[in-house]
N, C-alpha and C positions, 0 to 999 in steps of 0.2 A: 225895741232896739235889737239889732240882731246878735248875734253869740260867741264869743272869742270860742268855744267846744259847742262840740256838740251835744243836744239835750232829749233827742228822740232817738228811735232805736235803728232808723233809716243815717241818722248824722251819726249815730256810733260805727255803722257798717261800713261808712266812708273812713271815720276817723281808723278805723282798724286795719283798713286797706290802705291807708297811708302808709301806715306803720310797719304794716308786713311789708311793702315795697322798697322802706327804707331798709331795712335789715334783709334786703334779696330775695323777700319769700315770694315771687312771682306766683307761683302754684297756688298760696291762698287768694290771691288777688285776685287769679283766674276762675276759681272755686266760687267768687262773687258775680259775675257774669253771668248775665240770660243767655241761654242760648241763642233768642233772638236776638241780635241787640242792632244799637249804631252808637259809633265812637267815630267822633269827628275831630279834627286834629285841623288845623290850618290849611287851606287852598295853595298857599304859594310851595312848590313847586321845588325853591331855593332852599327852602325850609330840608331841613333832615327826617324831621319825621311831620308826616303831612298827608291830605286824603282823608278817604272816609273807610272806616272799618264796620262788618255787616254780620261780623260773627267773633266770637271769644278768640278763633285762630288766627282771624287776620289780626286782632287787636294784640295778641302774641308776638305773629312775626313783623307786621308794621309799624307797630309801637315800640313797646317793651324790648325787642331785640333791636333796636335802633341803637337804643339809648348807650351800650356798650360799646358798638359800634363805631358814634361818633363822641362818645364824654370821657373822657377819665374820672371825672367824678362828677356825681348830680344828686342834688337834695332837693327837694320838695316840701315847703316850708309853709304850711296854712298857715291862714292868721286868724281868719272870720267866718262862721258859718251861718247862714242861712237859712235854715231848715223849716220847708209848708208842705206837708201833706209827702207826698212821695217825690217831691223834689229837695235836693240839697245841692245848695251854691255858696263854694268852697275859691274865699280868693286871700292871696299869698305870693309869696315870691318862689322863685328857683334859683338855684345857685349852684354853675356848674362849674367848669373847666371843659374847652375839648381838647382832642389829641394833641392839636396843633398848640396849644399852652395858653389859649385865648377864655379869659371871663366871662361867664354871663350869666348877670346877675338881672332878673326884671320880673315884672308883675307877670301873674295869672290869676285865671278866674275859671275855675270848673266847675259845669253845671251838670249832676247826675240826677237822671231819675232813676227809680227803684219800681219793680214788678215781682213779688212775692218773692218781695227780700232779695231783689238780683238787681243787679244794673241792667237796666234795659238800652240806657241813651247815658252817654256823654260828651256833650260838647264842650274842647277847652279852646279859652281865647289866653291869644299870649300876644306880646309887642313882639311881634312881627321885624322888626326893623331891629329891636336889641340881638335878636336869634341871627338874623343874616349879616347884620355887625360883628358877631362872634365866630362867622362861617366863612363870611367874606376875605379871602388873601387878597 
């Protein structure tokens, strides 16, 4: 059965990069990043933060500096982790506010894999349709 924490040292590096992104430490999160990497975020378009990221700085200015941008506030809330080998799949809710005063509260599911202790890949899947609900005037 899979693991409300994490219990290997790849599901600690996740769980750690949580934590520092709740508390703003952008820099250690960054500090977890392969130089190589991919981070995949949503196709749609409508979405705020969305595309494919191919390196630590797009993942910087296309992600993470999004997030201010359009939230007044956002928590990142895991619930379950999954941890095999050099993959950990981490799913939980999010629970924001954007600018505009609008909720959103909905599942995700982020899948990272790790290459000598770094993030190499992570793809996150999110309800789509709760995020352009929350966007949508």
């Amino acid at each position: 059965m899979p693991s409300p924490e994490p219990t290997t040292a790849n599901g600690r590096t996740i769980a750690e990069m949580y934590r520092a992104f709740a508390r703003g430490d952008v820099d250690y999160v960054m500090d977890q990043l392969h130089p190589d990497m991919d981070w995949i975020e949503t196709e749609s378009e409508r979405v705020p933060i969305h595309g494919h990221s191919a390196s630590p700085g797009d993942v910087l200015e296309n992600v993470f500096a999004q997030v201010p941008e359009h939230f007044a506030s956002f928590e990142l809330q895991p619930q379950l982790w999954v941890e095999s080998g050099d993959d950990v799949v981490v799913t939980g809710r999010l629970r924001a506010r954007t600018h505009a005063g609008r909720d959103l509260d909905a599942p995700y599911a982020h899948v990272f894999s790790l290459r000598d202790g770094k993030v190499c890949r992570n793809e996150n899947h999110h309800d789509t349709a709760l995020w352009l609900a929350a966007f949508d005037n």
